[in-house]
Structures are given as C-alpha cells and as structure tokens.
N, C-alpha and C positions, 0 to 999 in steps of 0.2 A: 252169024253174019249180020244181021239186025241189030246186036248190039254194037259190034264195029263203025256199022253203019252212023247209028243213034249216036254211039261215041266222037265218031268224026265230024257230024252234024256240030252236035254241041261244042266240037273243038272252033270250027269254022265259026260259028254262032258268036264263041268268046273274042276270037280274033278281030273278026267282024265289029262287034262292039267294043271292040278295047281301038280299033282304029279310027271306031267315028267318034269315040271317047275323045280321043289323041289333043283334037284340037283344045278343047275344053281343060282337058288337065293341063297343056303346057300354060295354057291363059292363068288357071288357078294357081301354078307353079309361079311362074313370072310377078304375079299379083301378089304373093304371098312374100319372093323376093323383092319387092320395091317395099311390100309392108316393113319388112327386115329394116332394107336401108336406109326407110325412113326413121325407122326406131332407131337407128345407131347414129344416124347424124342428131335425133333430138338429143341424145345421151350424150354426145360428143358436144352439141354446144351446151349443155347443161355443165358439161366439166368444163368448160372453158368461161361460163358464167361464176362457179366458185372456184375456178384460179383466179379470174379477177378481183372478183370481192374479197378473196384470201390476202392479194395483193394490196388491193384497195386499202381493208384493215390493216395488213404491213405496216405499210406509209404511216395511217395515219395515227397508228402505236409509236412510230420510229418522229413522228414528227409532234407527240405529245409529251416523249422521251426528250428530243432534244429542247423542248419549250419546260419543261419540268429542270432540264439541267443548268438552263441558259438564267430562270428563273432563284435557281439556288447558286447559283453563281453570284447572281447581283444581289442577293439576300446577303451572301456570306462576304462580299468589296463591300457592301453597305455598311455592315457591321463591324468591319474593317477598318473601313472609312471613318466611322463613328468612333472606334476604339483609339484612333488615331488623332482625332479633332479631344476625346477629353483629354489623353495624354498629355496635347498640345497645350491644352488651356490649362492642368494642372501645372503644365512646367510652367505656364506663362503666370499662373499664379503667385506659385515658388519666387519668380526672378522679381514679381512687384512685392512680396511681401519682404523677398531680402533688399530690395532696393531701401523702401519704408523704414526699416529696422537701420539700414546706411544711410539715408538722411537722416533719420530721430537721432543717431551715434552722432554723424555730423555737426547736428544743432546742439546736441549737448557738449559739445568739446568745444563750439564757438563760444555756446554761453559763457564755460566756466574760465575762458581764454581771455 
C-alpha cells in the first residue's frame, strides 16, 4: 500500500510540476516559433535579394548584348559605307581617265584635221 501510495505521490508530484512547468514551456515554445519565423522571413528576403541581383545582372547582360550588337551593326554600315565611297571613287576615276583618253582622241583628230 506504501508503494501505491509513494507511486501516486510521485504521479501528483509530476503533474504538479509539469503544470507549474506549463507556463514556461509555452513561452519557450512560442520563442522558439517567432525564432523560426524570423529565420524564414531572413531566408525569404535573401531570395528575393538574389532574384533581384539575378535580374539586375539580366538586364545588364541583355543591355551589353544589345550595345555589343548595335556597335557591330555600325562597324559593319561603316564598312559598307566605306566599300561603297571607294567603288564610287574607282568608278569616278574610270569616267575621268576615259574622259582624258576622249579628249587626248579628240585633240588628235583636230590636229591632224
């Protein structure tokens, strides 16, 4: 019967201390969930600081691309441009050297005239 006793004792005993516990674990429970959601909101804007900077770099790939393309664009009209102006000046050369050669024709048939 003493050991019933004792047994019951100690059951009370735990209960006892597990309810004046009570307050103290929900507080460490609670605290430990706020610790949580602060870690998850730091996490959450940390990913949303490298989706930005991922973006960020994007852009400024996509805008070194089009400056790279815009740049070989006008390299390659320049060149264009250029292949175009000696064409021009060889033909233009062409028309004064046959001119030259039709006047010199010219003066010698007035000479011999």
């Amino acid at each position: 019967m003493a050991a019933a006793e004792a047994k019951t004792a100690l059951l009370n005993a735990y209960r006892a201390a597990r309810t004046a516990a009570e307050p103290a674990r929900l507080e460490r429970q609670a605290e430990r969930m706020a610790i949580a959601a602060a870690r998850q909101e730091r996490q959450a804007e940390r990913e949303r600081m490298k989706r930005a900077e991922a973006e960020r770099r994007a852009a400024e790939a996509a805008e070194r691309q089009a400056a790279a393309e815009a740049a070989a664009r006008a390299e390659t009209e320049a060149r264009e441009a250029a292949e175009r102006n000696r064409i021009a000046r060889v033909l233009e050369d062409e028309a004064a050297r046959k001119a030259e050669r039709d006047r010199r024709y010219a003066n010698r048939k007035a000479r011999r005239a």
